[in-house]
C-alpha positions as a LaTeX table, in Angstrom:
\begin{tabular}{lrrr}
\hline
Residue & $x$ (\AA) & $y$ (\AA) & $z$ (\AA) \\
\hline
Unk1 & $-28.29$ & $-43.29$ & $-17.31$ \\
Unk2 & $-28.03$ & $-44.27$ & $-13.58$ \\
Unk3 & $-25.80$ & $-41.13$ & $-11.13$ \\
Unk4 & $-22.93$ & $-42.27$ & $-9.52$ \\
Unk5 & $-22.26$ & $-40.83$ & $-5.91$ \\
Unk6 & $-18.79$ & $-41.75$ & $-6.44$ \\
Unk7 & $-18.34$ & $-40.02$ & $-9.89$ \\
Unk8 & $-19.88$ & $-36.72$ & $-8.68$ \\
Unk9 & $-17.93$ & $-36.69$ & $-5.78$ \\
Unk10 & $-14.86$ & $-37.30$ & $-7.60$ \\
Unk11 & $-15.96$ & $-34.07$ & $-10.33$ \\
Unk12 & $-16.56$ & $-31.65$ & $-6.89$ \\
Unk13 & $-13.34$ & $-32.67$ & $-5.38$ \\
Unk14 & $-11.23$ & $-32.51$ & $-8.86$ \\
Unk15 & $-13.08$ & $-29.05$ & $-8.91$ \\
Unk16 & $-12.21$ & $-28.13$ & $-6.11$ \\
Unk17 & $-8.70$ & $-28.98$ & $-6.08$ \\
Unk18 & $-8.50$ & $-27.11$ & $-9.63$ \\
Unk19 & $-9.50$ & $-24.00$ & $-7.28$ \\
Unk20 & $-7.14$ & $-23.93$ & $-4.79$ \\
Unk21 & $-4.36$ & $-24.18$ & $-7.37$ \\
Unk22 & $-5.76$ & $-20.98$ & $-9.25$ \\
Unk23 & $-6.24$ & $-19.30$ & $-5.89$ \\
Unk24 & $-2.93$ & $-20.73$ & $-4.34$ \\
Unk25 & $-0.95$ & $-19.61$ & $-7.99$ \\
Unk26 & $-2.24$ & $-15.97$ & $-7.61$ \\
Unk27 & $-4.68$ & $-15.98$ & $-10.71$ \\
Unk28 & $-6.99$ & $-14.11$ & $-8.67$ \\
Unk29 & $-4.90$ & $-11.39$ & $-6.87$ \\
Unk30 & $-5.14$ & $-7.88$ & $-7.69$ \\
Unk31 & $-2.47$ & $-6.58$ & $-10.86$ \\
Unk32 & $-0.76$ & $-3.51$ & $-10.69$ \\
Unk33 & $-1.85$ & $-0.68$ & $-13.64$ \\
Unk34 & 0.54 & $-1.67$ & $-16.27$ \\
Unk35 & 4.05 & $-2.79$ & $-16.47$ \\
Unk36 & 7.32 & $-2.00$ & $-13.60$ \\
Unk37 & 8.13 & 1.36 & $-15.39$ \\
Unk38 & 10.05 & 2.41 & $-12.41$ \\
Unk39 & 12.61 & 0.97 & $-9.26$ \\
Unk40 & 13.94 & 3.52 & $-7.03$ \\
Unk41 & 17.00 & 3.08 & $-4.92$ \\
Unk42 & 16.32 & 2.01 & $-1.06$ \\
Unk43 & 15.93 & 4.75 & 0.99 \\
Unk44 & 15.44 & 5.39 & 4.77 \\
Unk45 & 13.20 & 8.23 & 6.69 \\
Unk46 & 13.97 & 9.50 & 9.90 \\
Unk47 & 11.36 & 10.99 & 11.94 \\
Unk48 & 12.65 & 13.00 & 14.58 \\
Unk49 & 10.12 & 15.96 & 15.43 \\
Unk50 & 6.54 & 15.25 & 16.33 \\
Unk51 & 4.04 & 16.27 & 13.67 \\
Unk52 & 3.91 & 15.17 & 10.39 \\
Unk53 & 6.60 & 15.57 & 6.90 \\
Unk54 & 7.00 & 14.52 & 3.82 \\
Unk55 & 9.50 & 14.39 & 1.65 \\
Unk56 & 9.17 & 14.91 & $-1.94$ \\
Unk57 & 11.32 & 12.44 & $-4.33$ \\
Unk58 & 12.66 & 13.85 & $-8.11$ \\
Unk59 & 10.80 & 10.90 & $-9.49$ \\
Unk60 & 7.34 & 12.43 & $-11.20$ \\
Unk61 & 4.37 & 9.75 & $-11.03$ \\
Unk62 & 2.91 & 9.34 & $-14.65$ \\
Unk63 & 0.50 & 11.09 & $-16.56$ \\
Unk64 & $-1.68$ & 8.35 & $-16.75$ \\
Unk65 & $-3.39$ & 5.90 & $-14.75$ \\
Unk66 & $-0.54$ & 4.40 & $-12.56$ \\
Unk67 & 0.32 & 2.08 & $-9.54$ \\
Unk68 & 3.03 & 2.67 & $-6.60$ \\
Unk69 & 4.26 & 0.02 & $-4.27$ \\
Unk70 & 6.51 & 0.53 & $-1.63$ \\
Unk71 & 7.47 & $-1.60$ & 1.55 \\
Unk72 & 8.71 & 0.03 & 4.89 \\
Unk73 & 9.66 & $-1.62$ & 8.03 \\
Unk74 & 11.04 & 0.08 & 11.69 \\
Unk75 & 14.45 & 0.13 & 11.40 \\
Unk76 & 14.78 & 1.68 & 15.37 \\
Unk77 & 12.96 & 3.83 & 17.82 \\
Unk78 & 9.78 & 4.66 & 18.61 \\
Unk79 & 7.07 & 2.55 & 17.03 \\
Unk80 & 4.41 & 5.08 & 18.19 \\
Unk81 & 4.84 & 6.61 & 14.73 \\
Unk82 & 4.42 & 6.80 & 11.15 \\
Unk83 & 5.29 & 5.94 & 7.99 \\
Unk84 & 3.89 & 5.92 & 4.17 \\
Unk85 & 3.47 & 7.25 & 1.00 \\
Unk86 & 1.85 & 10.42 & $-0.45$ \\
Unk87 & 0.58 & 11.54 & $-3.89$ \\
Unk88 & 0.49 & 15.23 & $-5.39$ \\
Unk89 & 1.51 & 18.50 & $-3.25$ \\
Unk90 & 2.69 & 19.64 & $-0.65$ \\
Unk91 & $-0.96$ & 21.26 & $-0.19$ \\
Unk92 & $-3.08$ & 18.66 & $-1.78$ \\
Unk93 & $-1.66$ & 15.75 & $-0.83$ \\
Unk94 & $-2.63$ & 12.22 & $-0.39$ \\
Unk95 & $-1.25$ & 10.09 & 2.43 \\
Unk96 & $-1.21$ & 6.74 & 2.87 \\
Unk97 & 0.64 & 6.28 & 6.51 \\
Unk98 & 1.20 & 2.40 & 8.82 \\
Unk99 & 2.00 & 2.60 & 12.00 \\
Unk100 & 4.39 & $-0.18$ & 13.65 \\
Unk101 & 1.56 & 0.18 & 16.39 \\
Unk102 & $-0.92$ & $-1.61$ & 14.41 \\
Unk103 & $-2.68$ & 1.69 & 12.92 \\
Unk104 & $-3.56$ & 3.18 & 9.40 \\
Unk105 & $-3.98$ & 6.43 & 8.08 \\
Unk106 & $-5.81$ & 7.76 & 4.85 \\
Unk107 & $-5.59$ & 11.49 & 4.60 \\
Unk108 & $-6.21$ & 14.33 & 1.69 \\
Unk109 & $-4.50$ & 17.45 & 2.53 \\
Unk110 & $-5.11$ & 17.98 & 6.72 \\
Unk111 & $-8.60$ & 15.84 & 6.21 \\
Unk112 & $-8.16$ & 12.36 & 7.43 \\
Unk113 & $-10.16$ & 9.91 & 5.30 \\
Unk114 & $-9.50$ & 7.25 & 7.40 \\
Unk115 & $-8.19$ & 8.61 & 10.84 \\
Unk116 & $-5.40$ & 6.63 & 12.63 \\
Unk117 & $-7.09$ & 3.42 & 13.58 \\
Unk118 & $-6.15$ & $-0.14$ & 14.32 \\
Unk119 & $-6.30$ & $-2.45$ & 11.20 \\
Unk120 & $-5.90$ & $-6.38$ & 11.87 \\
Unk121 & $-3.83$ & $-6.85$ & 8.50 \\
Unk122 & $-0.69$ & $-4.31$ & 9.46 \\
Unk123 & 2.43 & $-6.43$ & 10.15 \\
Unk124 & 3.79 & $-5.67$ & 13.90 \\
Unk125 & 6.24 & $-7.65$ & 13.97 \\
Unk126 & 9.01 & $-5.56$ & 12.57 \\
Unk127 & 8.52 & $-7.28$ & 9.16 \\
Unk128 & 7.73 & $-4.58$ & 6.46 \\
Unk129 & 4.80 & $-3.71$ & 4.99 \\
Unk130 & 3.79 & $-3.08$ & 1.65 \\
Unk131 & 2.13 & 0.21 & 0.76 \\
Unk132 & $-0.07$ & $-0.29$ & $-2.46$ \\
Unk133 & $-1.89$ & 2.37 & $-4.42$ \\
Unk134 & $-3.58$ & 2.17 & $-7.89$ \\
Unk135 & $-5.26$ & 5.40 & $-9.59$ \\
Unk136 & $-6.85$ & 5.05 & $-12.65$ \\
Unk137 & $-8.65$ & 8.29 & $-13.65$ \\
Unk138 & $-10.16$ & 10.16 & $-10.17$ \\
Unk139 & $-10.51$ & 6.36 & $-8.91$ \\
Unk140 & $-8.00$ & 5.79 & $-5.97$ \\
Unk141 & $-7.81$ & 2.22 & $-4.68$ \\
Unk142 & $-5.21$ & 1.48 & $-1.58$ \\
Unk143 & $-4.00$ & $-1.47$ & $-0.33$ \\
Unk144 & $-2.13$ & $-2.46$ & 2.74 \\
Unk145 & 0.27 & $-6.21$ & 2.59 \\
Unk146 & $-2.15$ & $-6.58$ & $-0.23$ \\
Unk147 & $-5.88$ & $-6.60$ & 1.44 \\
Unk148 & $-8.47$ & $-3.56$ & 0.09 \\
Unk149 & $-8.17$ & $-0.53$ & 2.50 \\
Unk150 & $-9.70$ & 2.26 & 1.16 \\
Unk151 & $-11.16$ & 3.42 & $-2.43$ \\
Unk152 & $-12.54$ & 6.77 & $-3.45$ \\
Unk153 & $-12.08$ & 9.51 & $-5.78$ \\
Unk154 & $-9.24$ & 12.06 & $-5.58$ \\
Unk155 & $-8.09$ & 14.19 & $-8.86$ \\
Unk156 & $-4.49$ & 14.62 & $-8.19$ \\
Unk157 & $-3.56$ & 18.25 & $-9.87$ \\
Unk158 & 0.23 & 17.62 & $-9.30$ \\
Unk159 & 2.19 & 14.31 & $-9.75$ \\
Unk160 & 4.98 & 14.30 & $-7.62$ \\
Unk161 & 5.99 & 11.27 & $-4.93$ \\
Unk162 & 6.76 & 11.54 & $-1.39$ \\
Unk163 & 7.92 & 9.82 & 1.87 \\
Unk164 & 5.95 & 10.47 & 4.41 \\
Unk165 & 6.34 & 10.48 & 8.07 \\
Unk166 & 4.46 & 11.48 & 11.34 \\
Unk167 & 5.90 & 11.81 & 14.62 \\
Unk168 & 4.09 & 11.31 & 17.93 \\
Unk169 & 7.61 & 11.69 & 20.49 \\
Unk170 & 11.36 & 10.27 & 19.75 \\
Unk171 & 12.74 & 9.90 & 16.56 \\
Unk172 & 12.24 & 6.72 & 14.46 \\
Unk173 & 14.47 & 5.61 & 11.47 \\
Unk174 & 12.51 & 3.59 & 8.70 \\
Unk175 & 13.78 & 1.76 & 5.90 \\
Unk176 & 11.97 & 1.88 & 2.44 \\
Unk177 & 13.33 & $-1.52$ & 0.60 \\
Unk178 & 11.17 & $-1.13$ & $-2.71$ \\
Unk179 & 9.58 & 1.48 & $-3.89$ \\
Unk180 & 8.09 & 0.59 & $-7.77$ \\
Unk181 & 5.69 & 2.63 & $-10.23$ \\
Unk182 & 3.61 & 0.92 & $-12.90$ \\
Unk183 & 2.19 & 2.41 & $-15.90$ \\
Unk184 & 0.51 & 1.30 & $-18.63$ \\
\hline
\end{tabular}
C-alpha cells in the first residue's frame, strides 16, 4: 500500500476543520452547575461613599452545588470603582469585584485573595462584564467574560446573594442586566 501526501493532507486538514467547528460551536466551553433555576429582575447599584457595601438580595443561593452569573456595566460616574458579586455573610463573605479601570478583586471576608490588580480580559469599554462563579462542594471556581480567574476552597456557612460595590471617590451608578443561578 503506497502513502499518499495528498490523502494525508486532506485527513489533517478535514481534521482540523472538524476542530474549529467544535471549538467555534462551544463544545468545549465551561457549563454552568445544572440547569437556569433562577432570573432575577435587572437591577442597578449606586456607589456613592468610598469604602466598600454590599447589598444582600431575598434570593437564597441553593443548598447544593450551584452557579451564579451576572453581567454589570458603568452606567455613569467614576470608573475608579467597583462592582461584583458576593457569596455568604455579611462577615464571611466572598467577593468577586471588576473595576471599569481594568482591575479585579477576589476577597474572603477583609482578606483579599486576589488584591485589586489589572487583568487583560476585563472589558473597558463600557460594555458589561460577566461575573461567573461555580461552587461545587468547598471548590470555588470564578470566572471573568468567561476566562479562569481564580479557584480555591471556601465553605460558605450562609447562602445568601449580594451586590457588591467599592468606592474609591464620586459616586458611580451600575447596571446589573442578568443575574442567573444554576442548580442541579
Amino acid at each position: 500500500m503506497k502513502f499518499s501526501w495528498r490523502g494525508g493532507l486532506a485527513c489533517l486538514l478535514a481534521a482540523a476543520v472538524f476542530l474549529i467547528i467544535l471549538i467555534a460551536s462551544g463544545v468545549f466551553d465551561p457549563k454552568p452547575v445544572g440547569t437556569r433555576q433562577t432570573t432575577l429582575s435587572a437591577t442597578t447599584l449606586t456607589v456613592s461613599q468610598p469604602g466598600q457595601t454590599i447589598r444582600w438580595l431575598d434570593t437564597p443561593l441553593p443548598a447544593g452545588d450551584f452557579s451564579v452569573r451576572g453581567t454589570a456595566v458603568l452606567q455613569s460616574g467614576n470608573p475608579d470603582s467597583g462592582v461584583g458579586l458576593a457569596l455568604g455573610s455579611e462577615d464571611q463573605a466572598v467577593v468577586v469585584a471588576v473595576s471599569p479601570s481594568g482591575y479585579v478583586l477576589v476577597q474572603q471576608g477583609d482578606e483579599p485573595l486576589l488584591p485589586w490588580q489589572p487583568w487583560p480580559h476585563v472589558r473597558t469599554d463600557n460594555t458589561p462584564n460577566e461575573i461567573w462563579i461555580d461552587v461545587r462542594g468547598e471548590e470555588m471556581t470564578v470566572r471573568l467574560n468567561r476566562e479562569l480567574l481564580w479557584q480555591g476552597t471556601y465553605q460558605l456557612s450562609t447562602r445568601s446573594l449580594g451586590l457588591f460595590g467599592e468606592g474609591f471617590g464620586e459616586t458611580a451608578v451600575y447596571a446589573f442586566s442578568t443575574l442567573e443561578l444554576f442548580a442541579k
